[in-house]
LUMLUMDREN-2810 file (N, C-alpha, C; in Angstrom, 1 decimal):
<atoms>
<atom><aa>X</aa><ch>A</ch><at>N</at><xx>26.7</xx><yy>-36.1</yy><zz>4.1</zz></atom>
<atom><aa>X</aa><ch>A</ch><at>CA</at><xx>25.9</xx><yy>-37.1</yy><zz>3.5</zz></atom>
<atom><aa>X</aa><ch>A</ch><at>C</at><xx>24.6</xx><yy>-36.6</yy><zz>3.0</zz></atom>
<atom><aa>X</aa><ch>A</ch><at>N</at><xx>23.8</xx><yy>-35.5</yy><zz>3.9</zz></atom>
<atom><aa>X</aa><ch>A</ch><at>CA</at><xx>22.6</xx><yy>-35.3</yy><zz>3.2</zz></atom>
<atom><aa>X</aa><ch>A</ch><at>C</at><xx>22.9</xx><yy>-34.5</yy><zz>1.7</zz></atom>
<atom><aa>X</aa><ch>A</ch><at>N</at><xx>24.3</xx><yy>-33.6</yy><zz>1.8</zz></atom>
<atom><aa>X</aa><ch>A</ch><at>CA</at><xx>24.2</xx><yy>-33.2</yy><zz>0.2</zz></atom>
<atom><aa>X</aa><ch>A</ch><at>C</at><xx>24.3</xx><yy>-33.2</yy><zz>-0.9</zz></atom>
<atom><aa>X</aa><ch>A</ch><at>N</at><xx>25.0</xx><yy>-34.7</yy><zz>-0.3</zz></atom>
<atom><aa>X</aa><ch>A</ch><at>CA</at><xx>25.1</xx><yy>-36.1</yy><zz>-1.8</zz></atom>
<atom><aa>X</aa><ch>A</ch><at>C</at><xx>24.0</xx><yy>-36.6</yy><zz>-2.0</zz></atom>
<atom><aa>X</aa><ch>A</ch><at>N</at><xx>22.8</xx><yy>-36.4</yy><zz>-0.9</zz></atom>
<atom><aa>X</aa><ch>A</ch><at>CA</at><xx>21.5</xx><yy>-37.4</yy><zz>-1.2</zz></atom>
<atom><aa>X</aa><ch>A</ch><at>C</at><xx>21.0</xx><yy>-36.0</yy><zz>-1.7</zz></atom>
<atom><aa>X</aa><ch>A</ch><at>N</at><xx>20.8</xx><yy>-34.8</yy><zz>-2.0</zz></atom>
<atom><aa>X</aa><ch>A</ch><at>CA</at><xx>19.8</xx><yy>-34.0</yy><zz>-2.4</zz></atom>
<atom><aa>X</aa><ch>A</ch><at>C</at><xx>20.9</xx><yy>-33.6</yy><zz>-3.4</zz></atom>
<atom><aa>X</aa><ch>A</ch><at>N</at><xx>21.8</xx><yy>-33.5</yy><zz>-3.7</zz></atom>
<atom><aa>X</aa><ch>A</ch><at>CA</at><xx>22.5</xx><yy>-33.2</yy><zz>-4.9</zz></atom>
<atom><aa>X</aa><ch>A</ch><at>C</at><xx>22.0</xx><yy>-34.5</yy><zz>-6.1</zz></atom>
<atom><aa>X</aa><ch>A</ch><at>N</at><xx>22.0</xx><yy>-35.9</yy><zz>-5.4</zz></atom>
<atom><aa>X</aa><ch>A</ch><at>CA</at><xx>21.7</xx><yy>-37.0</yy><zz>-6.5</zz></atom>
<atom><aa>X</aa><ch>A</ch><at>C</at><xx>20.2</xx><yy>-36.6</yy><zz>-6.8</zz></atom>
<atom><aa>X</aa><ch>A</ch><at>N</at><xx>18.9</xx><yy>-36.3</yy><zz>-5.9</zz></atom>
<atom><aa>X</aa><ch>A</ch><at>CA</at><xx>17.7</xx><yy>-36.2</yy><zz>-6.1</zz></atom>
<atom><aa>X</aa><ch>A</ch><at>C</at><xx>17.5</xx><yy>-35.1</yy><zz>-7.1</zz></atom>
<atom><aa>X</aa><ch>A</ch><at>N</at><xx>18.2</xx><yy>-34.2</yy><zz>-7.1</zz></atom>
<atom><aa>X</aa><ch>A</ch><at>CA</at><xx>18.4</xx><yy>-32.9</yy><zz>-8.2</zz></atom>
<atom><aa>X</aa><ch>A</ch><at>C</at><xx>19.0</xx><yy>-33.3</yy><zz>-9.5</zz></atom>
<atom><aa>X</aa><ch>A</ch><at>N</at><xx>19.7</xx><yy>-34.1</yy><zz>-9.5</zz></atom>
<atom><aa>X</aa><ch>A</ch><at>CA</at><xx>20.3</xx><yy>-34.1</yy><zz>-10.6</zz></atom>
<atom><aa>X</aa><ch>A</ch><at>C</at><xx>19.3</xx><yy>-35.1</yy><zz>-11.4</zz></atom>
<atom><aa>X</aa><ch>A</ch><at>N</at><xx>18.8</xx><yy>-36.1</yy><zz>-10.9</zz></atom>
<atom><aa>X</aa><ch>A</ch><at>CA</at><xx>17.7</xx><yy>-37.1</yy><zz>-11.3</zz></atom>
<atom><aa>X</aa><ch>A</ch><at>C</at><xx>16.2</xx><yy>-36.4</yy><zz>-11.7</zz></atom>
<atom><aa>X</aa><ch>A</ch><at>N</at><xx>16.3</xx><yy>-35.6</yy><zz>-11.1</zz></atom>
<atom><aa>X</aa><ch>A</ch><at>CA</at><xx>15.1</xx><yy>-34.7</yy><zz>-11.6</zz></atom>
<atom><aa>X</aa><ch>A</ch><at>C</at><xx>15.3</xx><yy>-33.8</yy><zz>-12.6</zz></atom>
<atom><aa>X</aa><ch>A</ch><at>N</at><xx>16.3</xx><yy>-33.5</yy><zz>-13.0</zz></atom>
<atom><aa>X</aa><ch>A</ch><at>CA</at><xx>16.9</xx><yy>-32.4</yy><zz>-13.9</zz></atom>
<atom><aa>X</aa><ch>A</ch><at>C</at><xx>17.0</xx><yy>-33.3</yy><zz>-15.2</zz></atom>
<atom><aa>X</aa><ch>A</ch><at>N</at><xx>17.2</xx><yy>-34.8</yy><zz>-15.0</zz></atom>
<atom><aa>X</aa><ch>A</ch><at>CA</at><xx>17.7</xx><yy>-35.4</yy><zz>-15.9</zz></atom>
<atom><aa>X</aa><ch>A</ch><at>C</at><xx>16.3</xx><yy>-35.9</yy><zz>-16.5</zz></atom>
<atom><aa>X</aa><ch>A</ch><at>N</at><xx>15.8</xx><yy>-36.0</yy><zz>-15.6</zz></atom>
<atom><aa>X</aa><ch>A</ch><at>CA</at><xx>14.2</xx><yy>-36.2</yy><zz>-16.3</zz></atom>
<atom><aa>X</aa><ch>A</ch><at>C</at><xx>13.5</xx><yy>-35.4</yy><zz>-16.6</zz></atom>
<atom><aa>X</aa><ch>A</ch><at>N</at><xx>13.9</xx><yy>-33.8</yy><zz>-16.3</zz></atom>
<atom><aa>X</aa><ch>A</ch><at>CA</at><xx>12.8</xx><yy>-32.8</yy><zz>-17.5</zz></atom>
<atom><aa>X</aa><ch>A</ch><at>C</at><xx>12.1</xx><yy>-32.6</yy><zz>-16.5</zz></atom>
<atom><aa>X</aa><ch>A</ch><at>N</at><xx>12.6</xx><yy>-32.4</yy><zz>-14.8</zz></atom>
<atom><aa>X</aa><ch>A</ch><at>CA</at><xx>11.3</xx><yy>-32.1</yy><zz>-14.1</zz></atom>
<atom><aa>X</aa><ch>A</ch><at>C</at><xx>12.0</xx><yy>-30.5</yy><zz>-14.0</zz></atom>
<atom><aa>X</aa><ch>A</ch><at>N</at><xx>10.9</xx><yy>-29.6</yy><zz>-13.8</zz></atom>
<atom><aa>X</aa><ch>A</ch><at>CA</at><xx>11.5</xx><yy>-28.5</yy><zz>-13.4</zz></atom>
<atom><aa>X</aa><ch>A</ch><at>C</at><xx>12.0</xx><yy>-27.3</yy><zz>-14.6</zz></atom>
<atom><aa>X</aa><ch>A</ch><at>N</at><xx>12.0</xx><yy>-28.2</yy><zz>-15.0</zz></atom>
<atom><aa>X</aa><ch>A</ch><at>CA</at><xx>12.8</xx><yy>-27.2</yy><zz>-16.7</zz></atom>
<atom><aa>X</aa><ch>A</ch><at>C</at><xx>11.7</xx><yy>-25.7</yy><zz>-16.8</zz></atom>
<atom><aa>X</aa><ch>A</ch><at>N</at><xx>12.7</xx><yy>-25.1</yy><zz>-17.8</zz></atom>
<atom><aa>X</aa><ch>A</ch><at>CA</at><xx>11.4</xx><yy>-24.2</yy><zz>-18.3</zz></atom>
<atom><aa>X</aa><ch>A</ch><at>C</at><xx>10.5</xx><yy>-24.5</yy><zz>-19.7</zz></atom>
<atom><aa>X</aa><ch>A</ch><at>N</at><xx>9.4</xx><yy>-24.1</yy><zz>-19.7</zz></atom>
<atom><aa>X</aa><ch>A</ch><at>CA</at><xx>8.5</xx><yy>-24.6</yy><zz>-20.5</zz></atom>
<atom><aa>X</aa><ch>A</ch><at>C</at><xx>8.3</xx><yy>-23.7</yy><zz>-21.4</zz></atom>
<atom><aa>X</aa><ch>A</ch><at>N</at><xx>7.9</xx><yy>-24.0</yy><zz>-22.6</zz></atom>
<atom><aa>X</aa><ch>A</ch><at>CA</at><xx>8.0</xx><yy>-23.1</yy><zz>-23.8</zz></atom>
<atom><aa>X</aa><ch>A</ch><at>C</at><xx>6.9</xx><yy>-21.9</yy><zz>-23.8</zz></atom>
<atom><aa>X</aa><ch>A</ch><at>N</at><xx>7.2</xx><yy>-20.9</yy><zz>-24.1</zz></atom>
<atom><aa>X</aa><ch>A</ch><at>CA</at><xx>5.9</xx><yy>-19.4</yy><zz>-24.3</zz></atom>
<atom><aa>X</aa><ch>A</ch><at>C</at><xx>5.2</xx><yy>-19.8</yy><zz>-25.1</zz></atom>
<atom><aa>X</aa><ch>A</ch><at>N</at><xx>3.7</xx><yy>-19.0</yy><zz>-24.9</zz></atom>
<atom><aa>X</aa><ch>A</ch><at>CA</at><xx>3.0</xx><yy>-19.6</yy><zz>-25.2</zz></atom>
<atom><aa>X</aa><ch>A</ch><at>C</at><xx>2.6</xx><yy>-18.8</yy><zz>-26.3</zz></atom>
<atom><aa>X</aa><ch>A</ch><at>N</at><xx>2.5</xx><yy>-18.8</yy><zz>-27.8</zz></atom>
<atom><aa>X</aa><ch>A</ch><at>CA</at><xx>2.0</xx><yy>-17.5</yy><zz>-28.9</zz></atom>
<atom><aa>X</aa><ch>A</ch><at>C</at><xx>0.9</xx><yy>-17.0</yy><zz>-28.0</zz></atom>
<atom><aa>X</aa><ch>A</ch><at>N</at><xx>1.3</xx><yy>-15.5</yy><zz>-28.7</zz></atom>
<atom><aa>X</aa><ch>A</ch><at>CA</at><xx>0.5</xx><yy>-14.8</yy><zz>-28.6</zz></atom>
<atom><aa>X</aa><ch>A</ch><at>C</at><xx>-0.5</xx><yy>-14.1</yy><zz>-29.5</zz></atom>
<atom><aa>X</aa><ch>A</ch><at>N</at><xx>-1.5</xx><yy>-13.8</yy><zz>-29.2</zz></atom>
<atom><aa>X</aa><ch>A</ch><at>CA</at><xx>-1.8</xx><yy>-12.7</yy><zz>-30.6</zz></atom>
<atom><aa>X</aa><ch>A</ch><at>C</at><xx>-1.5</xx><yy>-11.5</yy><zz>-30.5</zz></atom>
<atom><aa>X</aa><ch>A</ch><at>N</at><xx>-1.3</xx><yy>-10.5</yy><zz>-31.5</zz></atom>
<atom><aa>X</aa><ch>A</ch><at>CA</at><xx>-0.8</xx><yy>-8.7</yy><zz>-31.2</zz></atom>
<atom><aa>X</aa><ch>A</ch><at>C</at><xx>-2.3</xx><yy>-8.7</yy><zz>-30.1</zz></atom>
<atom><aa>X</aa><ch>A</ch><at>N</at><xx>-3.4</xx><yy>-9.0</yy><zz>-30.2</zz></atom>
<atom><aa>X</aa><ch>A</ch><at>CA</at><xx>-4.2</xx><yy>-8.3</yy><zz>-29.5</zz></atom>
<atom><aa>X</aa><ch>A</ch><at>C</at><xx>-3.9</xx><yy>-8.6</yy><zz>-28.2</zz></atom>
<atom><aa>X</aa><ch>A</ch><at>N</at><xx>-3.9</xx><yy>-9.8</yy><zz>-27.6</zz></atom>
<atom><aa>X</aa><ch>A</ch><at>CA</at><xx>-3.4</xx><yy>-10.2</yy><zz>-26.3</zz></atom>
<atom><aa>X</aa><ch>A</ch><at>C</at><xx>-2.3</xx><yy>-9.1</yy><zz>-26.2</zz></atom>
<atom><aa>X</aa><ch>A</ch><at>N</at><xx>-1.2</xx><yy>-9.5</yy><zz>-26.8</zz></atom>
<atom><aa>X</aa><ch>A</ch><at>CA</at><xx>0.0</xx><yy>-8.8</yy><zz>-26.4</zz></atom>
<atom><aa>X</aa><ch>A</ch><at>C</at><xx>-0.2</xx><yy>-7.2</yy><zz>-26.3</zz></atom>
<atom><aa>X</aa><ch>A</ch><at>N</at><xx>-0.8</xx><yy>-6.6</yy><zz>-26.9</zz></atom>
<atom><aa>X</aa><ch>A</ch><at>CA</at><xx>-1.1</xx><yy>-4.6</yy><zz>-26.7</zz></atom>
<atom><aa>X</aa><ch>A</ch><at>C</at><xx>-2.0</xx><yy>-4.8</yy><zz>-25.3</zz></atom>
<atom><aa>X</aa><ch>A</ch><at>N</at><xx>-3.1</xx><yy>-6.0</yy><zz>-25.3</zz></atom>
<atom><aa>X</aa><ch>A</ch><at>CA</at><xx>-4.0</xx><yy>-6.0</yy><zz>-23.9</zz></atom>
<atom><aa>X</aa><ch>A</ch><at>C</at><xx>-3.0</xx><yy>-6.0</yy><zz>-22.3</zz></atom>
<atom><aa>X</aa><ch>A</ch><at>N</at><xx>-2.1</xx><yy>-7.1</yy><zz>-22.9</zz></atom>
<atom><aa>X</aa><ch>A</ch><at>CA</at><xx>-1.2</xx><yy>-7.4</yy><zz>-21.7</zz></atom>
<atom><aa>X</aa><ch>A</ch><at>C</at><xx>-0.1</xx><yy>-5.9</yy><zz>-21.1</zz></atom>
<atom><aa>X</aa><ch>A</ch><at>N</at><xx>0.3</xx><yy>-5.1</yy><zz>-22.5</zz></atom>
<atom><aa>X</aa><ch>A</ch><at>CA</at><xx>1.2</xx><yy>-4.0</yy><zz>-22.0</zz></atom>
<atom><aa>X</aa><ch>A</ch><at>C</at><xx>0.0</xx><yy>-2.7</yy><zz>-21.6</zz></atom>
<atom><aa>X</aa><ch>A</ch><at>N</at><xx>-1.0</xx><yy>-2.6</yy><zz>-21.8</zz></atom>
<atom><aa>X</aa><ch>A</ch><at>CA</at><xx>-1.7</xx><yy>-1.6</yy><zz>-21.7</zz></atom>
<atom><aa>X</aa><ch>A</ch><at>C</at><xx>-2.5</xx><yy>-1.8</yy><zz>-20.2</zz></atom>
<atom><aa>X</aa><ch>A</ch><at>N</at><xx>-1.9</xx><yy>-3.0</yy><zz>-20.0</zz></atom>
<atom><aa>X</aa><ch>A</ch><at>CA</at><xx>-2.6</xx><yy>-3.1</yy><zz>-18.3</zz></atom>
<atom><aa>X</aa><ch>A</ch><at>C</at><xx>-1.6</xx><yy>-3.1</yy><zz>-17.4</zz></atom>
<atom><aa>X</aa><ch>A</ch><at>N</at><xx>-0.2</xx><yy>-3.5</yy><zz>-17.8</zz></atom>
<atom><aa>X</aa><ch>A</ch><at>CA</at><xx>1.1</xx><yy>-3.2</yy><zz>-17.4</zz></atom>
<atom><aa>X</aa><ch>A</ch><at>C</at><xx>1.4</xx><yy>-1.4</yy><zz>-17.1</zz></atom>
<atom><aa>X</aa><ch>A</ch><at>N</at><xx>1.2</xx><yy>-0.9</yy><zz>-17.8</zz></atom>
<atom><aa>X</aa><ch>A</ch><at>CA</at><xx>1.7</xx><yy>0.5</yy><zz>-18.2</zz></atom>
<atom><aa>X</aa><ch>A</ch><at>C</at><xx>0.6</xx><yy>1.5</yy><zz>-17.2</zz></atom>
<atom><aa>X</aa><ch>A</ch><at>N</at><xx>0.7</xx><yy>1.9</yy><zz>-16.6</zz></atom>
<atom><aa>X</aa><ch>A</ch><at>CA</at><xx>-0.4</xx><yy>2.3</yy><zz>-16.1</zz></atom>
<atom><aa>X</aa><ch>A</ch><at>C</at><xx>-0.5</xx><yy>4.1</yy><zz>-16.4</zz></atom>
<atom><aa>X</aa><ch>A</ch><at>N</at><xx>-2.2</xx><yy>4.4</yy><zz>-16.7</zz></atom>
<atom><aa>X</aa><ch>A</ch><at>CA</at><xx>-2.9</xx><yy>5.4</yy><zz>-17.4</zz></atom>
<atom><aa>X</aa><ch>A</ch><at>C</at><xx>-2.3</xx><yy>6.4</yy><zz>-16.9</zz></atom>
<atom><aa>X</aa><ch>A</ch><at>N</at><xx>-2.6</xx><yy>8.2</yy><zz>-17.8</zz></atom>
<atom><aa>X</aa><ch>A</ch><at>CA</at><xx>-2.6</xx><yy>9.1</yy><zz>-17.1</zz></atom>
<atom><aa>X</aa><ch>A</ch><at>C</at><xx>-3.6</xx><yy>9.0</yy><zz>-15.4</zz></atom>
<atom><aa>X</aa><ch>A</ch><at>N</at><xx>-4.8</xx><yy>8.6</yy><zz>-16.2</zz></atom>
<atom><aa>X</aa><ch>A</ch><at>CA</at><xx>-6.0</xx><yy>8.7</yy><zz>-15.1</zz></atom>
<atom><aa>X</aa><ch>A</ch><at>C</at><xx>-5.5</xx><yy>7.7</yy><zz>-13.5</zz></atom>
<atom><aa>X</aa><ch>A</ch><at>N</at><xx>-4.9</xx><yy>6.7</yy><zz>-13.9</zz></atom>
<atom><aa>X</aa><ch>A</ch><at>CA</at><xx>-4.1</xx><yy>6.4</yy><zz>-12.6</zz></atom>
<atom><aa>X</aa><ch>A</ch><at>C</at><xx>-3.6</xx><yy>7.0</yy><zz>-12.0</zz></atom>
<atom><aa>X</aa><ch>A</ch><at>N</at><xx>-2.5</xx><yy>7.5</yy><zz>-12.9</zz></atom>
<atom><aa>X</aa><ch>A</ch><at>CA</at><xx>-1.5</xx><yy>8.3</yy><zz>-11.8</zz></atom>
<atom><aa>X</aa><ch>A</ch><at>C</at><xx>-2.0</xx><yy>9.5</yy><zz>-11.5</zz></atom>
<atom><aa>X</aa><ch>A</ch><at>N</at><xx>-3.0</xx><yy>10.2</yy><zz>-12.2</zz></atom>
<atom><aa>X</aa><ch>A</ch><at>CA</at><xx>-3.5</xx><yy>11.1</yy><zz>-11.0</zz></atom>
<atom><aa>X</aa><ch>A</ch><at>C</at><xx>-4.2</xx><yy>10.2</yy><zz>-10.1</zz></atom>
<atom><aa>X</aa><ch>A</ch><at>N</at><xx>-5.0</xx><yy>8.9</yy><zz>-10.0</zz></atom>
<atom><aa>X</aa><ch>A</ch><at>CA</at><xx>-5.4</xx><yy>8.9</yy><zz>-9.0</zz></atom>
<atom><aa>X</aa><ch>A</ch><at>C</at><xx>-4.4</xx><yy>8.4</yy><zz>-7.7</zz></atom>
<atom><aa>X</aa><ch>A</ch><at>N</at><xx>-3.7</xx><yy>7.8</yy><zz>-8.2</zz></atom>
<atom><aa>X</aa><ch>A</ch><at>CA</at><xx>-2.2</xx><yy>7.7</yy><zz>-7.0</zz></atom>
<atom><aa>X</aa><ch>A</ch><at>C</at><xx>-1.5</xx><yy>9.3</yy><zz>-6.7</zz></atom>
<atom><aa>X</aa><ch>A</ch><at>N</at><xx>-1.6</xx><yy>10.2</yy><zz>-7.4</zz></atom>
<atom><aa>X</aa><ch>A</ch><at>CA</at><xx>-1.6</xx><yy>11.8</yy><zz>-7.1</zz></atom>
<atom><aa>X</aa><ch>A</ch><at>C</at><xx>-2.0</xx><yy>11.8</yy><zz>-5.8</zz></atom>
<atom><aa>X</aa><ch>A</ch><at>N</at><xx>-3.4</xx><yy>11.7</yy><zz>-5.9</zz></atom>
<atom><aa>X</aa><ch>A</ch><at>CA</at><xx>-4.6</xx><yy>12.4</yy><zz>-5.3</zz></atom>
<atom><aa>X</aa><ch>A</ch><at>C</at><xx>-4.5</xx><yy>11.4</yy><zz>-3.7</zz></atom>
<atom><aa>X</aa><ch>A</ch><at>N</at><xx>-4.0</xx><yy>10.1</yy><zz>-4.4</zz></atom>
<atom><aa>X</aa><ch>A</ch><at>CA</at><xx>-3.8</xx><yy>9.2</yy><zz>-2.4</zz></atom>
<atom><aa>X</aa><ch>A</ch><at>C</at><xx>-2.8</xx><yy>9.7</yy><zz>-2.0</zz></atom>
<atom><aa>X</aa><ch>A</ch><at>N</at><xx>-2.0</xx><yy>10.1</yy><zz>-2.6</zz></atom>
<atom><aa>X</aa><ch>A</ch><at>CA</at><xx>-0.5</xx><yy>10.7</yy><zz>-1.4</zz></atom>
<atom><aa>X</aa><ch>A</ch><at>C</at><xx>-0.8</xx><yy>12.2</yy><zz>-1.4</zz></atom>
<atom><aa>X</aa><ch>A</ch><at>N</at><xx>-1.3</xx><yy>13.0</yy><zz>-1.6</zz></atom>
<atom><aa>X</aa><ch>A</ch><at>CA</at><xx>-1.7</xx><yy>14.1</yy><zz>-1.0</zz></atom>
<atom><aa>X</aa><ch>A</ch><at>C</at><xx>-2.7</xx><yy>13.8</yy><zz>0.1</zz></atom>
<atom><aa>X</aa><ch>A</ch><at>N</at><xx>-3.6</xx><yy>12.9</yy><zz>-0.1</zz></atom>
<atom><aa>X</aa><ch>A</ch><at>CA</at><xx>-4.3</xx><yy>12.2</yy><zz>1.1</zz></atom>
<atom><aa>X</aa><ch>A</ch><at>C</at><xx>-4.0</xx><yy>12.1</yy><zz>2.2</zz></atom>
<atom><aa>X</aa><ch>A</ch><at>N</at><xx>-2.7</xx><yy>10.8</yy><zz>1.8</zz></atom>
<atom><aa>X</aa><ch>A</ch><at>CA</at><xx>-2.5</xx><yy>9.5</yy><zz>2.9</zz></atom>
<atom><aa>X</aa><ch>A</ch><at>C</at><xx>-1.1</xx><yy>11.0</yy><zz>3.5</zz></atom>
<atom><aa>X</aa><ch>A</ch><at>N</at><xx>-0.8</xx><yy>11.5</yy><zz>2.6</zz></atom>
<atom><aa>X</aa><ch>A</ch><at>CA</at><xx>0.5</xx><yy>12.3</yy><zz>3.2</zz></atom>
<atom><aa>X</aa><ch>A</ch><at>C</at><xx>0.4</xx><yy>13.4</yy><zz>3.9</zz></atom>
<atom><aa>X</aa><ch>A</ch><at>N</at><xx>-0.7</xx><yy>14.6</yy><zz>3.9</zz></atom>
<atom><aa>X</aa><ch>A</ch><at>CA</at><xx>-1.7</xx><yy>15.0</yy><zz>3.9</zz></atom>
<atom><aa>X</aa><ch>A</ch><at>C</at><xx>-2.3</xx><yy>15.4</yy><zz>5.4</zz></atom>
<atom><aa>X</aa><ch>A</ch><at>N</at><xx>-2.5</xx><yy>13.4</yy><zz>6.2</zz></atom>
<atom><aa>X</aa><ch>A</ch><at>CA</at><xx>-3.0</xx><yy>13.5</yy><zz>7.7</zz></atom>
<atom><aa>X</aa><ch>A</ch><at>C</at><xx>-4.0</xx><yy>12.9</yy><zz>7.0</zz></atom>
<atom><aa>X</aa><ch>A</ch><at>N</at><xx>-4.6</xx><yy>12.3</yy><zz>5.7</zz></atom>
<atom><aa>X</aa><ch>A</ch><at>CA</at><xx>-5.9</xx><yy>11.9</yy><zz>6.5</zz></atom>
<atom><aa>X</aa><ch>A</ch><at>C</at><xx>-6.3</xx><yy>11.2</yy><zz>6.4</zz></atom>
<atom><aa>X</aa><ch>A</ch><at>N</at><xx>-7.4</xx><yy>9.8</yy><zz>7.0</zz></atom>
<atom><aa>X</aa><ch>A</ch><at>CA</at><xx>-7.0</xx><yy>8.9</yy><zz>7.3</zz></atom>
<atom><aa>X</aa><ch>A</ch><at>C</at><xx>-7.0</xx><yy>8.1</yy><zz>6.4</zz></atom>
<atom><aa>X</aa><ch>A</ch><at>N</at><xx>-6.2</xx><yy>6.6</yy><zz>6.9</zz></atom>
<atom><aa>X</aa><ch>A</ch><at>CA</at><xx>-5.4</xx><yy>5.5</yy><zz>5.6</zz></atom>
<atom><aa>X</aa><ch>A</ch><at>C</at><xx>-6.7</xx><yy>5.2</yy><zz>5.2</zz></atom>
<atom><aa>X</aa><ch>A</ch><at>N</at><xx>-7.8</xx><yy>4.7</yy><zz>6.3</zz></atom>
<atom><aa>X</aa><ch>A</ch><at>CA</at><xx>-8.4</xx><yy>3.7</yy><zz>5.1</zz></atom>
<atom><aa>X</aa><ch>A</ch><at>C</at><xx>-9.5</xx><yy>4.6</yy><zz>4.2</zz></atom>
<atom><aa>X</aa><ch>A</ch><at>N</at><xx>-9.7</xx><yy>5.7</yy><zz>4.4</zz></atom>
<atom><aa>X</aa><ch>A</ch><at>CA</at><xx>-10.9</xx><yy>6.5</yy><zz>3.5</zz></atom>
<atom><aa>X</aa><ch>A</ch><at>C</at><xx>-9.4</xx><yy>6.8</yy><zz>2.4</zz></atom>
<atom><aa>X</aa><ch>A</ch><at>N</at><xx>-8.2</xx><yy>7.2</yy><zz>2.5</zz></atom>
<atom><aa>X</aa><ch>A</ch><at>CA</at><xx>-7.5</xx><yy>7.2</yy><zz>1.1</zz></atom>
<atom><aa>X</aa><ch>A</ch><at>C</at><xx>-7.3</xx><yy>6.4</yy><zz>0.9</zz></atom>
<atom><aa>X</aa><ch>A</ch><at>N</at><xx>-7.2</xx><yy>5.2</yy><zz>1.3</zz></atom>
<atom><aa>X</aa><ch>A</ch><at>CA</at><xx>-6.8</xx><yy>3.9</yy><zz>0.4</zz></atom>
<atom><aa>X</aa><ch>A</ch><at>C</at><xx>-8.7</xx><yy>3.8</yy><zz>-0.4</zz></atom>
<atom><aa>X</aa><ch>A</ch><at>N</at><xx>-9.4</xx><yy>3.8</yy><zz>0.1</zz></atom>
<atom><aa>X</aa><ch>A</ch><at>CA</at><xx>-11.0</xx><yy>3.7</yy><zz>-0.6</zz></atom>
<atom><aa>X</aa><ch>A</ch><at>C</at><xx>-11.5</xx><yy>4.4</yy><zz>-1.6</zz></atom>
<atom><aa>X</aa><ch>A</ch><at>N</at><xx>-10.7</xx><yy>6.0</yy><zz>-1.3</zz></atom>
<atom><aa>X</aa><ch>A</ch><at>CA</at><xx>-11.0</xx><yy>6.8</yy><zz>-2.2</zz></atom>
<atom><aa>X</aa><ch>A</ch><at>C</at><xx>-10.3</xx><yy>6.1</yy><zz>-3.5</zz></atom>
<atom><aa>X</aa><ch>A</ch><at>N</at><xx>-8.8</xx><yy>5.8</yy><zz>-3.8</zz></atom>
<atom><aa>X</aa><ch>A</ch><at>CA</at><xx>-8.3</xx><yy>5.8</yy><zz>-4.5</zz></atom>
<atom><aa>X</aa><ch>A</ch><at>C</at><xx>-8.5</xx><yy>4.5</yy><zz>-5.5</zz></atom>
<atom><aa>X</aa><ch>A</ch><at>N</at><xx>-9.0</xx><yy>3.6</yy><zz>-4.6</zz></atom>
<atom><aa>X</aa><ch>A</ch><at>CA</at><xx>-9.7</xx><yy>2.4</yy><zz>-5.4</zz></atom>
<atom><aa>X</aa><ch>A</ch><at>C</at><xx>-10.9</xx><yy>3.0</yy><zz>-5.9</zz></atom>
<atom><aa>X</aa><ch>A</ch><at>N</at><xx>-11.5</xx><yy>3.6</yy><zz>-4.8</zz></atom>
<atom><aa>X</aa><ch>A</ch><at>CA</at><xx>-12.9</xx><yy>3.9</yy><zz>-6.2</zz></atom>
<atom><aa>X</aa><ch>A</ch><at>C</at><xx>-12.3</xx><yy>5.1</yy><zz>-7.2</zz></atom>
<atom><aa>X</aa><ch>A</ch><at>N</at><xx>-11.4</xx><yy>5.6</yy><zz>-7.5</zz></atom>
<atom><aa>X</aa><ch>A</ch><at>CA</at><xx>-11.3</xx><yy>6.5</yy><zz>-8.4</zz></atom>
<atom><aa>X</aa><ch>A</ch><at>C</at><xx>-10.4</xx><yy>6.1</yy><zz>-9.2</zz></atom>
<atom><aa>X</aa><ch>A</ch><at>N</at><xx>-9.3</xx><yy>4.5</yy><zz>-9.0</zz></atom>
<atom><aa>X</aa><ch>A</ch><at>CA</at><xx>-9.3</xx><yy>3.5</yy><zz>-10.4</zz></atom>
<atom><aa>X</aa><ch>A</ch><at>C</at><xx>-10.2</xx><yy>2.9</yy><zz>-10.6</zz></atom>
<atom><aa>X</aa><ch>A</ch><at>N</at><xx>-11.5</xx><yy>2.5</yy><zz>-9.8</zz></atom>
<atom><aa>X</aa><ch>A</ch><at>CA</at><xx>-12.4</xx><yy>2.0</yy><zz>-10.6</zz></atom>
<atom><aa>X</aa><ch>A</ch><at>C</at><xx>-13.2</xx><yy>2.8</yy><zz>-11.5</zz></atom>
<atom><aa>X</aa><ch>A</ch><at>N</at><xx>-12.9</xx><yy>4.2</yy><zz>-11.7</zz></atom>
<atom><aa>X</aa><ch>A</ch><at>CA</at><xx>-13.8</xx><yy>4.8</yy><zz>-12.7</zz></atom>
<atom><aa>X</aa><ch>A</ch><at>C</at><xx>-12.8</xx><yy>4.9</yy><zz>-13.7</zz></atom>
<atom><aa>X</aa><ch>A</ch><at>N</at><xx>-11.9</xx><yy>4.8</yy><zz>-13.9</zz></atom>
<atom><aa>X</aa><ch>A</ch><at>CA</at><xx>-10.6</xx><yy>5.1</yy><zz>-15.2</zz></atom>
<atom><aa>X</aa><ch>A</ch><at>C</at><xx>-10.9</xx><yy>4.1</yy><zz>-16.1</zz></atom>
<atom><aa>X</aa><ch>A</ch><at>N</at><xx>-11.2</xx><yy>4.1</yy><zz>-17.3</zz></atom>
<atom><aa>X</aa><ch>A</ch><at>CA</at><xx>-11.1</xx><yy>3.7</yy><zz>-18.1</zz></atom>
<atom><aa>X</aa><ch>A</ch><at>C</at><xx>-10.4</xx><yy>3.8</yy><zz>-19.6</zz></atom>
</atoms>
């Protein structure tokens, strides 16, 4: 009984456009180069994720390489 009552509640919802997917939204090329170039990550990243697993792998301790490694993506630009 309850799967005829949440099968009917789904289908009434479905029938009304609840839930659906919604349409993308344009982009501009600039957005869109901004969006993959923050996706993709830099040479200067991956050395600094280099430089944490020689750290963290290394022996030494998590939270000064986890610290280091944020502050040395915060200098990549």
């Amino acid at each position: 009984m309850r799967a005829a009552i949440i099968a009917g509640l789904m289908s009434v919802g479905l029938l009304a456009g609840c839930g659906g997917v919604e349409a993308p939204e344009d982009l501009s090329q600039e957005e869109a180069d901004r969006i993959i170039e923050m996706a993709v990550p830099s040479p200067c990243t991956d050395a600094c994720d280099a430089k944490y697993y020689q750290c963290y792998y290394g022996g030494g301790d998590p939270y000064y390489c986890t610290s280091y490694r944020a502050f040395c993506i915060s200098q990549c630009k």
